[in-house]
RODO-2510 file (C-alpha; in nm, 4 decimals, decimal comma):
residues 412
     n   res          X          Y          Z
     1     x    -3,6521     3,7221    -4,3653
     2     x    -3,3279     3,5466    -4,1973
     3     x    -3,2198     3,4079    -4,5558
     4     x    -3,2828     3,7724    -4,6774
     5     x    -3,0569     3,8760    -4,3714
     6     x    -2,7933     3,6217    -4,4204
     7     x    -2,7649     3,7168    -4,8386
     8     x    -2,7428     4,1468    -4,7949
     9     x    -2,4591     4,0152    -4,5040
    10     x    -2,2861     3,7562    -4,7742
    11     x    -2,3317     4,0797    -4,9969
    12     x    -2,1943     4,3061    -4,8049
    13     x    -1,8382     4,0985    -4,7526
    14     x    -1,8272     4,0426    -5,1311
    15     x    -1,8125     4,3646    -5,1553
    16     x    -1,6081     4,4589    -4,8452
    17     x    -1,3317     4,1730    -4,9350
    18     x    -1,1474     4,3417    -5,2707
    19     x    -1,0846     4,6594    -5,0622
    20     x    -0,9497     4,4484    -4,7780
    21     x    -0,7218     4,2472    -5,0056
    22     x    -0,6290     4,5568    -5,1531
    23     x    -0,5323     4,7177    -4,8213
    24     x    -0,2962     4,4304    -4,7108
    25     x    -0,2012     4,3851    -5,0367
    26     x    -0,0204     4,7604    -4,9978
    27     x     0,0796     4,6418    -4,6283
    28     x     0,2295     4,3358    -4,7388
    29     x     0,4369     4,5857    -5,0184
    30     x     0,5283     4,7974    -4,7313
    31     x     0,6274     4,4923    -4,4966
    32     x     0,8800     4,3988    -4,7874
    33     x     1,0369     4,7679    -4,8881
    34     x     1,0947     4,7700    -4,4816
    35     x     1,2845     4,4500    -4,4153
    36     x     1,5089     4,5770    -4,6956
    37     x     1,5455     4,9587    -4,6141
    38     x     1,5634     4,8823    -4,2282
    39     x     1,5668     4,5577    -4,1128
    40     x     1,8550     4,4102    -4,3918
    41     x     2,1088     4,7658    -4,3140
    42     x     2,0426     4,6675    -3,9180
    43     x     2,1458     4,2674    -3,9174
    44     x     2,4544     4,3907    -4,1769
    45     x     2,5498     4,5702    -3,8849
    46     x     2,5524     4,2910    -3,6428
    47     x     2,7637     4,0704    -3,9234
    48     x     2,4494     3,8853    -4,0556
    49     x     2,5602     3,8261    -4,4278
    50     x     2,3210     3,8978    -4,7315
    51     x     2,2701     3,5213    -4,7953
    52     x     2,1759     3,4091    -4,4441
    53     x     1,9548     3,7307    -4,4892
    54     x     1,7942     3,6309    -4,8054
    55     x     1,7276     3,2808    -4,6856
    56     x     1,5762     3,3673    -4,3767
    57     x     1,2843     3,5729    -4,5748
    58     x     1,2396     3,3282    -4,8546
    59     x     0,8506     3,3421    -4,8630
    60     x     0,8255     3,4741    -4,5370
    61     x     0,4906     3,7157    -4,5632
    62     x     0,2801     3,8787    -4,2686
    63     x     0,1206     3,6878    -4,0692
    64     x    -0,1896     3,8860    -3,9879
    65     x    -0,3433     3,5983    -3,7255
    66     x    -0,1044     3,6759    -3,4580
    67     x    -0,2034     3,9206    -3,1789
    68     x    -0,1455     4,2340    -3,1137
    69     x    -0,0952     4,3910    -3,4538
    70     x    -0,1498     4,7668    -3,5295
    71     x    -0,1271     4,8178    -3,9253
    72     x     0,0318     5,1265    -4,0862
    73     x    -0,2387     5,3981    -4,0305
    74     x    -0,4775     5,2434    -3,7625
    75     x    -0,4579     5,2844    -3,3784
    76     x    -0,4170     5,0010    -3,0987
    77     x    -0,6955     4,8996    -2,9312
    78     x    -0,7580     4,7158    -2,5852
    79     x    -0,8457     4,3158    -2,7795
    80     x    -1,1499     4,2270    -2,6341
    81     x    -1,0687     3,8311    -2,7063
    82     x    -0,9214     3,7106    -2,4152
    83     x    -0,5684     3,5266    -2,5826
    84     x    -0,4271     3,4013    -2,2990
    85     x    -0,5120     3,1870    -1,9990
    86     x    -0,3531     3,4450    -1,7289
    87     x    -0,6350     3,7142    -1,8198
    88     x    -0,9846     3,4335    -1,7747
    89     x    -1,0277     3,2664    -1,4039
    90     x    -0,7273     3,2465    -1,2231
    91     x    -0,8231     2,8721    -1,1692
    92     x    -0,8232     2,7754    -1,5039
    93     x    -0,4564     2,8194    -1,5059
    94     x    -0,4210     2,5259    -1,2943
    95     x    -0,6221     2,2753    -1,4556
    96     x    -0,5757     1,9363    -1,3672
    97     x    -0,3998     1,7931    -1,6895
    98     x    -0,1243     2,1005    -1,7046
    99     x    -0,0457     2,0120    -1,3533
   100     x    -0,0354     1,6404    -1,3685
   101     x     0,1330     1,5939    -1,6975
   102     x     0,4219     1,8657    -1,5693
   103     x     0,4746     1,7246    -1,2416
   104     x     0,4947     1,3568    -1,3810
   105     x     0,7012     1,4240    -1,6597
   106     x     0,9043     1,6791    -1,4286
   107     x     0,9683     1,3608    -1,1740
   108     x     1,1089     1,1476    -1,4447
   109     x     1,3541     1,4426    -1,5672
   110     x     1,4614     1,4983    -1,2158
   111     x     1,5818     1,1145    -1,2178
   112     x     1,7586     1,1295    -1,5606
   113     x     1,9222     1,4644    -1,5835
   114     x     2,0036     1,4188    -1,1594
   115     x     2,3632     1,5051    -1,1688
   116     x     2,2959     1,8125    -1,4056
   117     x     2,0770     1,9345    -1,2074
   118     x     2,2633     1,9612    -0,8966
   119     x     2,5728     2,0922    -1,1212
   120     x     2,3672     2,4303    -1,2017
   121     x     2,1897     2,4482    -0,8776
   122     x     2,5813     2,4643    -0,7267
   123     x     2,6658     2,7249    -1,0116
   124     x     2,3587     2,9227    -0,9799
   125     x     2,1926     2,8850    -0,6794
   126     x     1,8751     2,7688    -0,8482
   127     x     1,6714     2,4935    -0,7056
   128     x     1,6379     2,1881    -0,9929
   129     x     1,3010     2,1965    -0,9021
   130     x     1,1882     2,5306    -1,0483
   131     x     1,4217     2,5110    -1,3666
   132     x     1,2071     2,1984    -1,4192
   133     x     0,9071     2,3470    -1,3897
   134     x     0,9983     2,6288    -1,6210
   135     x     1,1232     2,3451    -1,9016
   136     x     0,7720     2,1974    -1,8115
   137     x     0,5577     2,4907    -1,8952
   138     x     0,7410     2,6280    -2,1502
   139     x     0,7819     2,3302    -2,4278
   140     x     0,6237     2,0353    -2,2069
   141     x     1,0239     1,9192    -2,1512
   142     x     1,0857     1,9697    -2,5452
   143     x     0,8030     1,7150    -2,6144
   144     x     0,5797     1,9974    -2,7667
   145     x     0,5591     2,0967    -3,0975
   146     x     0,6747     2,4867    -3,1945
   147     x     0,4760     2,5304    -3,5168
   148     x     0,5841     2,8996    -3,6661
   149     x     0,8599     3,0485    -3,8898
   150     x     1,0355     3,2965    -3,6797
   151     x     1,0944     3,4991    -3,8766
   152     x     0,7682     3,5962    -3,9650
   153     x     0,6553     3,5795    -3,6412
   154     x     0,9217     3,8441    -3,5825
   155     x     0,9230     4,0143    -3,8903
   156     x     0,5827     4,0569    -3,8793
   157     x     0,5471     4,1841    -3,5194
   158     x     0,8861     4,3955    -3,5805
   159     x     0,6238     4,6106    -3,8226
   160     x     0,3114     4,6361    -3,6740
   161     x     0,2581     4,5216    -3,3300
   162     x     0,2340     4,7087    -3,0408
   163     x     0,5716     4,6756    -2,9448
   164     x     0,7484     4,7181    -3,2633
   165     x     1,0434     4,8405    -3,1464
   166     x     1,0944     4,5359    -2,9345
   167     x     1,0621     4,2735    -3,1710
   168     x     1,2645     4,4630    -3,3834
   169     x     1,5172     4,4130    -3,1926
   170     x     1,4139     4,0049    -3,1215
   171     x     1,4571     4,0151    -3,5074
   172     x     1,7639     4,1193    -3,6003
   173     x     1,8721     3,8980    -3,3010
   174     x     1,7258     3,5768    -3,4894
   175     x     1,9272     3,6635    -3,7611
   176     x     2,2319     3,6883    -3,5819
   177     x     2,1704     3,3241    -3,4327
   178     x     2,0989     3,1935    -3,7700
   179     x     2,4407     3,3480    -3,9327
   180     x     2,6192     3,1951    -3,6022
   181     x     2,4819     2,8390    -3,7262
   182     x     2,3715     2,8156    -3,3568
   183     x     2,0363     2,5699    -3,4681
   184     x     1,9822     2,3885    -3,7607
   185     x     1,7868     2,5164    -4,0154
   186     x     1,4880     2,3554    -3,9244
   187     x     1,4802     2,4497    -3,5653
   188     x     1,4068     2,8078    -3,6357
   189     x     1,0653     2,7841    -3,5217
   190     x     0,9169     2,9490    -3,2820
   191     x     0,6005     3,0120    -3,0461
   192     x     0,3315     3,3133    -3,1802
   193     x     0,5489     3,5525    -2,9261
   194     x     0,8818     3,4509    -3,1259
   195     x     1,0395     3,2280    -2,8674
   196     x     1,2791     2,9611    -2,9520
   197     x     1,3828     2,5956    -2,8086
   198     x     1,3006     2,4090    -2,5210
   199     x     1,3363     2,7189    -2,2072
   200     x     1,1320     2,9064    -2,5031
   201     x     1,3580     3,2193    -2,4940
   202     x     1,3356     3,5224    -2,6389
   203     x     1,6271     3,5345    -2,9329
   204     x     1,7805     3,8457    -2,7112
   205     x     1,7981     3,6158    -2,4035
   206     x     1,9947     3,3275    -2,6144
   207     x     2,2696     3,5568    -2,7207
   208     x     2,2721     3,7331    -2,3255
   209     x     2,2121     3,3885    -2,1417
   210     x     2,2469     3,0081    -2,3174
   211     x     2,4606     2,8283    -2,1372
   212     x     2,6942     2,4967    -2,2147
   213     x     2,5518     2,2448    -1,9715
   214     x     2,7013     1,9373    -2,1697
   215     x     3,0774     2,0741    -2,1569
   216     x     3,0778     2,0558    -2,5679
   217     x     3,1608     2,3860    -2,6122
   218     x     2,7958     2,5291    -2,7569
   219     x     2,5239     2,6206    -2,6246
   220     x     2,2331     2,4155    -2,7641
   221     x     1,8295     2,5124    -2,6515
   222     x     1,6918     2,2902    -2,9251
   223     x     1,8479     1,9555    -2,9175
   224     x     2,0649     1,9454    -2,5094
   225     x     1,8889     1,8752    -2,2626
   226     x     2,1657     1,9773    -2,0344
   227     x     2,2538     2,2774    -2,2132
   228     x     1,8227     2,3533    -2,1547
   229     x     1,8706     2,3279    -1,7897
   230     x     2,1990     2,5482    -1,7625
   231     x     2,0291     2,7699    -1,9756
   232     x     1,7339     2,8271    -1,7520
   233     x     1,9424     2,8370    -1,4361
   234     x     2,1660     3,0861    -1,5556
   235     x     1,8814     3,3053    -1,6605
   236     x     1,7514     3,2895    -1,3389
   237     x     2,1243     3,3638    -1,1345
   238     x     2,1695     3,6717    -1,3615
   239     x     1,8305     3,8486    -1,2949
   240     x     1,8752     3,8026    -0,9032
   241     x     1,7795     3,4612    -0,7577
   242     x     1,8868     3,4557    -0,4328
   243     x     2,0047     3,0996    -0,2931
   244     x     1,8814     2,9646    -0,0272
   245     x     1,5234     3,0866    -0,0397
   246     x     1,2341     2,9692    -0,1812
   247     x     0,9670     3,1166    -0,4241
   248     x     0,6975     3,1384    -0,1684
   249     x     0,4224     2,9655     0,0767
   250     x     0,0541     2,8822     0,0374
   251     x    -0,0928     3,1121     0,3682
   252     x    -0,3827     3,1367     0,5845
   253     x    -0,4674     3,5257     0,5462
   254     x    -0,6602     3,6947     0,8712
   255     x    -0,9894     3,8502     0,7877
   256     x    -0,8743     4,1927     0,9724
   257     x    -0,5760     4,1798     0,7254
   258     x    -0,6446     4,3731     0,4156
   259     x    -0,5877     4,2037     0,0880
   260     x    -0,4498     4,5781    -0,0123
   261     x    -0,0780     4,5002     0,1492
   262     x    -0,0162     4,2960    -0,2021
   263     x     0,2430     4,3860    -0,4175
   264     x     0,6556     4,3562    -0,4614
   265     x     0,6481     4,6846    -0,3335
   266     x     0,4648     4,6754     0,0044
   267     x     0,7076     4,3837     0,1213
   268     x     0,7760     4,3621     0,5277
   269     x     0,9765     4,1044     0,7894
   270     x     0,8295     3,7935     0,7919
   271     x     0,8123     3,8278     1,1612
   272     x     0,5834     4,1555     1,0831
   273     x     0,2911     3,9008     0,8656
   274     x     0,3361     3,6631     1,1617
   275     x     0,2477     3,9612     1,4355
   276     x    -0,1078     3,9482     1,2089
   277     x    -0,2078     3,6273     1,2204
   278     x    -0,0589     3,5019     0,9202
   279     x     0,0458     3,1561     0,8984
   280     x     0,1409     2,8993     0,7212
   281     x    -0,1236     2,6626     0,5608
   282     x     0,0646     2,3518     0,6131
   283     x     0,1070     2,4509     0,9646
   284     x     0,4849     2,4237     0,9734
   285     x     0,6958     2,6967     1,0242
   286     x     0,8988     2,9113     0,8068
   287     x     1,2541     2,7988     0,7771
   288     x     1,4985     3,0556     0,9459
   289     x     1,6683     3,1729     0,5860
   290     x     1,3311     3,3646     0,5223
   291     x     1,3506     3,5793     0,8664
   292     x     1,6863     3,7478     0,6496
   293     x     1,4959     3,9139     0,3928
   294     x     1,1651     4,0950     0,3333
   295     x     0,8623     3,8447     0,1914
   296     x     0,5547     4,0038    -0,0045
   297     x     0,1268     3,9433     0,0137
   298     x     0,0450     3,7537    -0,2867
   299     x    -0,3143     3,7037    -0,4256
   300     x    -0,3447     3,6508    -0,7872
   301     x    -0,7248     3,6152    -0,7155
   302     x    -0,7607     3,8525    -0,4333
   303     x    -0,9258     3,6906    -0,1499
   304     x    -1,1708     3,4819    -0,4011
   305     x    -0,8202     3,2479    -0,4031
   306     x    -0,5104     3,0912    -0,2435
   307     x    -0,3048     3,3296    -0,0611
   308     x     0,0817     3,3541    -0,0518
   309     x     0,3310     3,5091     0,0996
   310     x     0,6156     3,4754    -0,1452
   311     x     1,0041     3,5649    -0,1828
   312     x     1,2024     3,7933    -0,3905
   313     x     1,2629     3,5105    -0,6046
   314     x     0,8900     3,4801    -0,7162
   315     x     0,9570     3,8325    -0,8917
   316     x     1,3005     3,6517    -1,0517
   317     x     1,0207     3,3903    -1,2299
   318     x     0,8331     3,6525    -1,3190
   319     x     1,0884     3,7759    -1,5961
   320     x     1,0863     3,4640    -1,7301
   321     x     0,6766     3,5644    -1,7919
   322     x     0,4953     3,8281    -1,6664
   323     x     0,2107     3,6655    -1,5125
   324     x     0,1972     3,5870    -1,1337
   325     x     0,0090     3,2947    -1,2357
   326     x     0,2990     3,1671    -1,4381
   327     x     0,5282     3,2071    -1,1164
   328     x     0,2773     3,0542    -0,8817
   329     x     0,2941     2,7561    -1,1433
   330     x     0,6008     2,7187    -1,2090
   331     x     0,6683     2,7407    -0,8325
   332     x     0,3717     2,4852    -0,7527
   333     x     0,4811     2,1947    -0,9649
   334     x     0,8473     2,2573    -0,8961
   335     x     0,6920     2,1590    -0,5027
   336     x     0,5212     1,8582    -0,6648
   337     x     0,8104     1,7396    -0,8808
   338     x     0,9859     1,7267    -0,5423
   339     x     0,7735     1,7342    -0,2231
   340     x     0,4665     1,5826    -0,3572
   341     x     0,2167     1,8453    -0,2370
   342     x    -0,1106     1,8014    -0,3335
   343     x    -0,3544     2,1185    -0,4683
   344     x    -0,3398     2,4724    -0,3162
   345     x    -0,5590     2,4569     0,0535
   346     x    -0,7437     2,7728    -0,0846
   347     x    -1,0035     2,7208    -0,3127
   348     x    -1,0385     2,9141    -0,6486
   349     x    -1,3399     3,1559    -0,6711
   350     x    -1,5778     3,1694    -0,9743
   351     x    -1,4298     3,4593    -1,0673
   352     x    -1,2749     3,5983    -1,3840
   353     x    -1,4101     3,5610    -1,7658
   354     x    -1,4242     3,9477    -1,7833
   355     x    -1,3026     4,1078    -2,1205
   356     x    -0,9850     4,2878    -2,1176
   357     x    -1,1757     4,6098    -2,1995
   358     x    -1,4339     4,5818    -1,9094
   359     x    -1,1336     4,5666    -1,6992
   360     x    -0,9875     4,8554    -1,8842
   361     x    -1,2977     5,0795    -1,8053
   362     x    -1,2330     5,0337    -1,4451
   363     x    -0,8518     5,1086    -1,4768
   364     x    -0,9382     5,4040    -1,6482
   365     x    -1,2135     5,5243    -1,4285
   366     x    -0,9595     5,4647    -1,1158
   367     x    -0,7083     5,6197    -1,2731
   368     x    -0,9134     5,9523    -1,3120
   369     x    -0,9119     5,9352    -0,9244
   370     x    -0,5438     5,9724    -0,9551
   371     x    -0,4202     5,6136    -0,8396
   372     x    -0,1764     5,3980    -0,9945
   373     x    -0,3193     5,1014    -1,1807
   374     x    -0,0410     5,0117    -1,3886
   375     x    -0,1884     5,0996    -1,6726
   376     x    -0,4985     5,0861    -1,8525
   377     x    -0,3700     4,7690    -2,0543
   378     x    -0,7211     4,5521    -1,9574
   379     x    -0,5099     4,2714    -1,7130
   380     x    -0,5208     4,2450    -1,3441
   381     x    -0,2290     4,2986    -1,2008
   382     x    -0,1471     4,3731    -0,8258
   383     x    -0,1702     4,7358    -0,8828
   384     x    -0,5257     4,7127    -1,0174
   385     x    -0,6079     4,4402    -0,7649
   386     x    -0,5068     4,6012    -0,4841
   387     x    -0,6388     4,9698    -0,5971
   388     x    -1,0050     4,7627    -0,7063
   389     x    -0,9827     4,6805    -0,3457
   390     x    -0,9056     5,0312    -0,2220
   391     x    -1,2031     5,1397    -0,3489
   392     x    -1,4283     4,8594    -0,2169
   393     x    -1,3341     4,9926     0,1112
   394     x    -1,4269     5,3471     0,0264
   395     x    -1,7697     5,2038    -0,0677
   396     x    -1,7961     5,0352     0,3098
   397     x    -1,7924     4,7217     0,1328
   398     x    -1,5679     4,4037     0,2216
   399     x    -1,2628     4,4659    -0,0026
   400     x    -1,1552     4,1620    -0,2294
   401     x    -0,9489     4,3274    -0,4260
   402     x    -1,0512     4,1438    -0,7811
   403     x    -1,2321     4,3006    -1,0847
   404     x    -1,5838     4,0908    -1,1149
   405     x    -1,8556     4,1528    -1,3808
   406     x    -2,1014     4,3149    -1,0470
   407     x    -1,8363     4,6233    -1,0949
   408     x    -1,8721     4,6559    -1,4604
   409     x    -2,1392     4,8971    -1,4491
   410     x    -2,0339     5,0830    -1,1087
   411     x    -1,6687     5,1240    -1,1447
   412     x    -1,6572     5,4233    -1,4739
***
């Protein structure tokens, strides 16, 4: 019976794969007839010429493993794969070679590239220690390999990913970096997201924010080192890092506090989380500069984590990536690289390994009751955190404000 089974399934794609080929192979057609009627008129605008064009697409097909695609005439769905590290256990995130290998490596760069370093921080306010960090995670200080053709990456998102329009845009931007001669030839690779060099940016954020940091006149991601760090830092000044602060502090959070006071958007005095108990783990006090400005609840794992209270510059990292892991990591080994702190005091909960669409049912179902998730998208942000916590209070139940597979059935 199972070898009967396994030959009507073998069957089955035999005759299932012509139609499939078929179908892309009308896709791929379209894909083509676009980059000329839209994409080619577009980077003419923008002075790309028609042989940089041609050269760029030489070969270049879709490139139907990356993420996130909706092909003409079918709908976008919530994945159910879990692609990325920031949507499993929070802890994961932090796993002990990541860490290690980026604060190491991130100590040795601090020694070499010393004097740059302190050059940007004076331009930009930016502590060396977090543009670090950032050249850490992103490209593992240029050491790491960036395996795809961007433009197919781009070209291929550009056409039928969920945000089309977007990487429409990172497109034609490519192609105006290649016509500039800005990288050679072969350093037009990029990550599966279309990012380029060692800060990994965006080709929109190379044209709006590379920076000289070798005094040679360009601005060179892929090969400078210096012009890396500048790069970084000045991405940092121009979306609102304010000198003098820091990114944040690991907490001890009061039981009587509620884990729903998270968010960029519920942010008080610091003097107004001391009045509840709140303190810092280390047991020193917070420097003076932070008594200025307002400082926010953090708790990427809701209370089954570490807790923070962070700055206004922890939502700066954050548009370098939209994950508040990413900014908790980025600010953690920037504190290695430099202090030598050890691991978080918190401990991380066995929590996570949901799919994106369990977490999407919830979102939904809260949503019904009118409150503000942030969207149905299947990731736990602070809105759904804190709203997931909301209604764990409603119930009479201790409020932890983080999705867990005990909800899956309850919250819909």
């Amino acid at each position: 019976m199972r070898l009967k089974s396994l030959l009507l399934i073998l069957f089955s794609l035999l005759l299932a794969s012509p139609t499939m080929a078929q179908d892309r192979a009308a896709v791929e057609r379209q894909f083509q007839s676009w980059l000329q009627s839209d994409i080619w008129p577009a980077a003419r605008a923008k002075g790309v010429s028609r042989q940089k064009f041609d050269k760029a697409f030489r070969g270049v097909s879709l490139n139907w493993d990356l993420p996130d695609l909706v092909p003409p005439g079918s709908k976008a769905k919530t994945p159910k794969k879990q692609r990325q590290a920031e949507f499993g256990s929070p802890g994961k995130y932090f796993n002990r070679g990541s860490v290690d290998g980026a604060t190491a490596v991130g100590r040795q760069m601090a020694r070499t590239y010393a004097k740059t370093l302190a050059a940007v921080e004076r331009a930009t306010g930016v502590r060396g220690r977090i543009i670090l960090a950032i050249w850490g995670r992103e490209s593992g200080y240029g050491r790491v390999a960036i395996p795809h053709n961007v433009f197919e990456v781009l070209g291929t998102k550009g056409f039928m990913a969920t945000r089309a329009a977007y990487f429409r845009d990172e497109l034609i931007a490519a192609l105006q970096i290649a016509e500039a001669g800005h990288a050679p030839e072969a350093a037009m690779k990029s990550s599966w997201a279309g990012a380029l060099g060692q800060p990994q940016f965006m080709p929109t954020s190379f044209l709006n924010h590379a920076a000289d940091g070798d005094g040679d006149g360009r601005a060179d991601i892929w090969r400078s080192e210096a012009d890396t760090i500048a790069s970084i830092g000045n991405y940092l000044r121009h979306f609102g890092w304010q000198p003098g602060r820091d990114w944040g502090y690991e907490i001890t959070l009061p039981a009587n506090v509620s884990c729903t006071l998270e968010g960029p958007d519920r942010g008080r005095p610091l003097s107004e989380w001391e009045a509840m108990g709140i303190a810092r783990v280390s047991g020193k006090p917070f420097p003076d500069v932070e008594r200025k400005g307002q400082m926010f609840l953090m708790l990427p794992a809701g209370r089954n984590g570490p807790a923070f209270l962070v700055t206004p510059n922890f939502y700066v990292i954050k548009e370098y990536n939209e994950s508040d892991l990413y900014a908790l990591f980025v600010g953690h080994v920037g504190d290695r690289i430099q202090y030598g702190v050890g691991d978080f005091s918190g401990a991380w909960g066995q929590v996570g390994g949901l799919y994106r669409s369990d977490i999407a049912v919830m979102q939904r179902a809260l949503e019904q009751q009118d409150k503000d998730v942030g969207g149905a998208d299947g990731l736990p942000g602070f809105k759904t955190r804190r709203e997931i916590g909301a209604w764990q209070e409603r119930q009479g139940e201790r409020a932890t404000c983080f999705p867990t597979q005990a909800m899956v059935g309850r919250l819909r």
